[in-house]
C-alpha positions in Angstrom: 82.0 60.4 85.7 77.8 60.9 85.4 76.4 57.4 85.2 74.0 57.1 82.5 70.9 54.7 82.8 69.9 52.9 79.9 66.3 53.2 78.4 63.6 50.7 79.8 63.0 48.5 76.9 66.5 49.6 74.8 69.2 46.7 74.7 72.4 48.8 75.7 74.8 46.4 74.4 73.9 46.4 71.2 73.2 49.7 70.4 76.2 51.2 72.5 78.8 49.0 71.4 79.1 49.3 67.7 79.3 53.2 68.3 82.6 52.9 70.9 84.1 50.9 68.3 84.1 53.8 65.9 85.1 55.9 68.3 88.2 54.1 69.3 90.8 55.8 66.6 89.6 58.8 67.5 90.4 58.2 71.5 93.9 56.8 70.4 95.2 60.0 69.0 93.6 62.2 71.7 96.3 63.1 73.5 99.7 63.6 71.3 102.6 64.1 73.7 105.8 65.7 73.8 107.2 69.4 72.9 105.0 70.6 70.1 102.4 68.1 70.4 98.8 69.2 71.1 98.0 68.1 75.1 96.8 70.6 77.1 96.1 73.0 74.4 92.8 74.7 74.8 90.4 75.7 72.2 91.7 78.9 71.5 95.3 77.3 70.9 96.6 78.8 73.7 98.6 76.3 75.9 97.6 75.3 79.6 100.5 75.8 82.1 100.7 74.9 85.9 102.5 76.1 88.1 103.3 73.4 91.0 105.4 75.4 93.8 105.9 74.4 97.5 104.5 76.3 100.7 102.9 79.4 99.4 103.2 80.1 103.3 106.8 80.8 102.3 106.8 84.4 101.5 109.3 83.5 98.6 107.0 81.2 96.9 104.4 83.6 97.2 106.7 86.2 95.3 107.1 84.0 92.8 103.4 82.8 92.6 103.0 86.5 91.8 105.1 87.5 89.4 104.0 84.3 87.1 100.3 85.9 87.4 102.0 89.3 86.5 103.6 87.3 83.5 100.9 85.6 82.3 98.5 88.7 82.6 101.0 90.5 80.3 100.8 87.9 78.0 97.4 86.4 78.2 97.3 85.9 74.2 100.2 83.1 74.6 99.1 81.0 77.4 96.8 79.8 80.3 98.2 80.3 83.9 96.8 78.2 86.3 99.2 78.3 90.1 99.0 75.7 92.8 100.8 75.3 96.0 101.1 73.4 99.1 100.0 73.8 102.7 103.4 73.2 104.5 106.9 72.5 103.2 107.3 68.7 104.2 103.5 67.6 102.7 105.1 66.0 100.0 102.2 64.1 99.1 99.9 66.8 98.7 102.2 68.0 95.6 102.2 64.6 94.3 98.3 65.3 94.6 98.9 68.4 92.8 100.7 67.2 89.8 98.2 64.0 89.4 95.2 66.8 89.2 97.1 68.9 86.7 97.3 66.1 84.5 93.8 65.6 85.1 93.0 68.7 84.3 94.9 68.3 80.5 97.5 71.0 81.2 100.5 71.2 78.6 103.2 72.0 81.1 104.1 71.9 84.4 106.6 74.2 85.6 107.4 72.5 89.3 109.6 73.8 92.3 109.5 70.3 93.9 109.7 69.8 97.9 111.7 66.7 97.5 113.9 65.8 94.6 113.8 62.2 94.7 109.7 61.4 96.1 107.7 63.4 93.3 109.5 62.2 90.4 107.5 59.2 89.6 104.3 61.2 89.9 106.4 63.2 87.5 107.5 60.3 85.4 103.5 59.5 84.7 102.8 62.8 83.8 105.2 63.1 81.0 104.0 59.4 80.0 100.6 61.2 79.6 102.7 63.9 77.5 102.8 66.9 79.7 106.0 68.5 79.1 108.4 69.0 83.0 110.2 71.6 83.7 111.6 71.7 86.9 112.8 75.0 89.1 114.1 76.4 92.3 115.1 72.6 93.3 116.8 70.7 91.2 115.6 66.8 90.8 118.1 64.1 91.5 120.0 63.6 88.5 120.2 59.8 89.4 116.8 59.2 90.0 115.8 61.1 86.7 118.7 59.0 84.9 116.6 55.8 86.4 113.4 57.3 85.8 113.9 57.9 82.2 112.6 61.5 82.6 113.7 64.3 80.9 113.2 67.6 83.1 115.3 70.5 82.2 116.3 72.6 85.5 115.9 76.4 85.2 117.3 77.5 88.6 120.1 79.4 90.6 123.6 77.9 91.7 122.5 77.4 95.1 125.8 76.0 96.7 127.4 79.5 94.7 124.6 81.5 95.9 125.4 80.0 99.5 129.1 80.4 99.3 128.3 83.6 99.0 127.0 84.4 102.0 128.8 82.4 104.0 132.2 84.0 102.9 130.1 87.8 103.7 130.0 86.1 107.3 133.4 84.8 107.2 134.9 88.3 106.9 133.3 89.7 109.8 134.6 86.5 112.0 138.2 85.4 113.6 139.6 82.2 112.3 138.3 79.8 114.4 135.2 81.6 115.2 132.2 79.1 116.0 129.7 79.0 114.0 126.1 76.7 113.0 124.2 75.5 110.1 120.7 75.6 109.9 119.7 73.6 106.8 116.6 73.1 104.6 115.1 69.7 104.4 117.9 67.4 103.6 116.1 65.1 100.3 115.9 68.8 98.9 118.8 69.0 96.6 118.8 72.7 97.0 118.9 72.5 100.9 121.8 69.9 100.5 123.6 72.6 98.0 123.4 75.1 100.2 124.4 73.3 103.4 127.5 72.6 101.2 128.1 76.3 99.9 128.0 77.9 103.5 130.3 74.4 104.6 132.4 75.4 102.1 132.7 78.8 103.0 133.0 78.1 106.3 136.0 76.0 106.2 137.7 78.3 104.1 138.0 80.7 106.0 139.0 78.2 109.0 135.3 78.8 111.5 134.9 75.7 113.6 131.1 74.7 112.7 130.4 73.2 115.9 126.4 71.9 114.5 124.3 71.5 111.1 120.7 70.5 112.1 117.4 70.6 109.7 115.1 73.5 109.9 113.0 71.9 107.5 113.0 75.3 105.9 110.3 75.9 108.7 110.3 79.4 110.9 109.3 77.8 114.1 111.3 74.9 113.8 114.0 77.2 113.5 113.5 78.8 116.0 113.7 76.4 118.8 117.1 74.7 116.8 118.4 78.6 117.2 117.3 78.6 121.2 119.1 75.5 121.7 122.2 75.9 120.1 122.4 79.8 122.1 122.2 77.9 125.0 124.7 74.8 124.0 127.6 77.1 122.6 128.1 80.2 124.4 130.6 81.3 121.9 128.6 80.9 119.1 129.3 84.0 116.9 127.4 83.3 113.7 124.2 81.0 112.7 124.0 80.5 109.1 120.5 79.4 107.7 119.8 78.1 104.4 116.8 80.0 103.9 115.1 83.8 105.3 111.9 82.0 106.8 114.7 80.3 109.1 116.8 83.3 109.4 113.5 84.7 111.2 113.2 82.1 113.6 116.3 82.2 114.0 116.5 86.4 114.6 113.7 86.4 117.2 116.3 83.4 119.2 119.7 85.2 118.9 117.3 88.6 120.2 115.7 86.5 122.9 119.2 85.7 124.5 120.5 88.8 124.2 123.3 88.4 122.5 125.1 89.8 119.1 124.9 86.8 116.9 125.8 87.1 112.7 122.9 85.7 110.5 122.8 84.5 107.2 119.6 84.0 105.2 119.1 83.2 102.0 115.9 84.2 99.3 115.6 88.1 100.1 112.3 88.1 101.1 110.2 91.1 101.6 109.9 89.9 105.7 113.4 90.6 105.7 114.3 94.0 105.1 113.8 95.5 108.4 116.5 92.7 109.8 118.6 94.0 107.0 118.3 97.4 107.9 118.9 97.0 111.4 121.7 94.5 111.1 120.1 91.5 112.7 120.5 89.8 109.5 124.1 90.5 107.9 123.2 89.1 104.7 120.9 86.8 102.5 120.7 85.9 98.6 118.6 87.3 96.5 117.8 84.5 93.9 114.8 86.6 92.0 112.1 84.8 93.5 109.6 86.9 91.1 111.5 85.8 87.5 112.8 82.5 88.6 108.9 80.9 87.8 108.8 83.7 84.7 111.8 82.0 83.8 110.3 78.4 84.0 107.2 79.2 82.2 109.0 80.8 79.3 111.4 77.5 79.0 108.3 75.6 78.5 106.6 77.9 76.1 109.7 77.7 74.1 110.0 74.3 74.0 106.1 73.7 73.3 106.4 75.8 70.2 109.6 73.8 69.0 111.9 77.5 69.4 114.0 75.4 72.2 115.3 72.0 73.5 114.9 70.8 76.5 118.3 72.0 78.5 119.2 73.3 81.5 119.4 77.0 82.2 121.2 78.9 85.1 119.3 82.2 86.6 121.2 84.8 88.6 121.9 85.2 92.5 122.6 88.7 94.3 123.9 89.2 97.6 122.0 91.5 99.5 124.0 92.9 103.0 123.0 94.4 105.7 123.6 97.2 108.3 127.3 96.2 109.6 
């Protein structure tokens, strides 16, 4: 805030303080909250949305950072775009940052992938208190703490424990009952890491593989890679590593091709860093969850809901396998 001096011989006081007075009913009703209400509308009309993702180091969040842009180009008369993203997966604080300057900044929406579902929802919980509308995507918010919270976030996302079910049952039919396999998962507070730990588990022990380890990638390549290099070397009969995201399944790739052996590898989020491991068949399989609508799909929730066209509710986007070179 500029500090203002008063002027040498002017008694501040009592010429300042009659004018803040009058001014106080107009500060009261500056900010209307709520679906339909007037924060974070610009002068034009035209709402403000952010768009609060995770690592935009993570090719898929870059995808989706894109194709939000691409939206909101195409549609520049309905709405202000304005994308923000974190330096690493884990920084969860930074995104709290994030959604503390977005507030700031008098946005309308924020549309938010979150990196933890439990941590950012009281930064979350103030924002709507200041009447910014949530929507929540890609990782779904614990319903508890929401519940506790008394925030209202509708979830536009994938099945992510379907969507890993998936391909850990296009594994499963390339392996032998019994067949060893491991889990690499995301960062376990993530409720979408913790749904797709579940989906490949579930896959898993239907079609009766002995998972001989689960450990946390933290949705990290390098960290991935060294879990991957260990477990090679711990289980020589390892026959399949089953990762919970692609930026794993790369660390991962460059382990199983270090050792030298013929290892199946499940990825999930189709990223564009992929396809050559698809091609080849160093990656049997990820899931293609649309990283380029899945924000689209947020963003248009929230205009819906700001113009009073929608209620707040849940809505379920799409998964695709994609398989590679047998």
């Amino acid at each position: 805030m500029r500090r203002v001096s008063a002027t040498p011989g002017l008694r501040p006081t009592t010429t300042i303080l009659p004018l803040l007075v009058a001014l106080l009913p107009l500060v009261g009703c500056a900010r209307p909250g709520g679906p339909g209400g007037t924060a974070g509308a610009k002068a034009d009309g035209k709402p403000l949305v952010a768009l609060v993702m995770k690592s935009l180091a993570n090719e898929f969040f870059a995808t989706m950072a894109d194709g939000a842009r691409a939206h909101q180009a195409g549609r520049s008369d309905r709405y202000e775009l304005v994308v923000n993203g974190m330096r690493n997966e884990t920084d969860v604080s930074e995104q709290v940052t994030l959604i503390e300057q977005m507030v700031a900044r008098g946005v309308a929406a924020i549309v938010i992938a979150p990196a933890d579902s439990k941590a950012v929802v009281p930064a979350l919980k103030r924002a709507a208190d200041a009447g910014v509308l949530i929507v929540n995507i890609d990782n779904r918010l614990d319903p508890a703490v929401l519940v506790e919270s008394e925030l209202a976030a509708p979830f536009v996302g994938p099945d992510n424990r379907a969507g890993a079910r998936l391909a850990g049952e296009a594994v499963a039919a390339r392996l032998e009952a019994g067949a060893e396999v491991a889990i690499i998962e995301g960062i376990v507070t993530a409720f979408n890491g913790q749904q797709r730990a579940l989906g490949l588990e579930d896959a898993a022990t239907a079609a009766g593989l002995r998972i001989v380890a689960r450990q946390s990638g933290q949705w990290e390549m390098e960290k991935a890679n060294s879990i991957a290099a260990s477990l090679l070397a711990e289980h020589p009969a390892l026959a399949a590593i089953l990762c919970a995201n692609d930026s794993m399944a790369l660390g991962a790739a460059a382990a199983i091709e270090a050792s030298g052996r013929k290892v199946l590898l499940s990825g999930f989020d189709n990223i564009p860093a992929v396809a050559p491991l698809l091609a080849d068949g160093r990656l049997a399989v990820t899931v293609d969850q649309h990283g380029d609508r899945l924000a689209v799909a947020g963003i248009e929730a929230a205009l819906d809901i700001l113009a009073g066209a929608a209620t707040p509710e849940d809505r379920t986007t799409p998964v695709d396998l994609a398989t590679g070179t047998p």
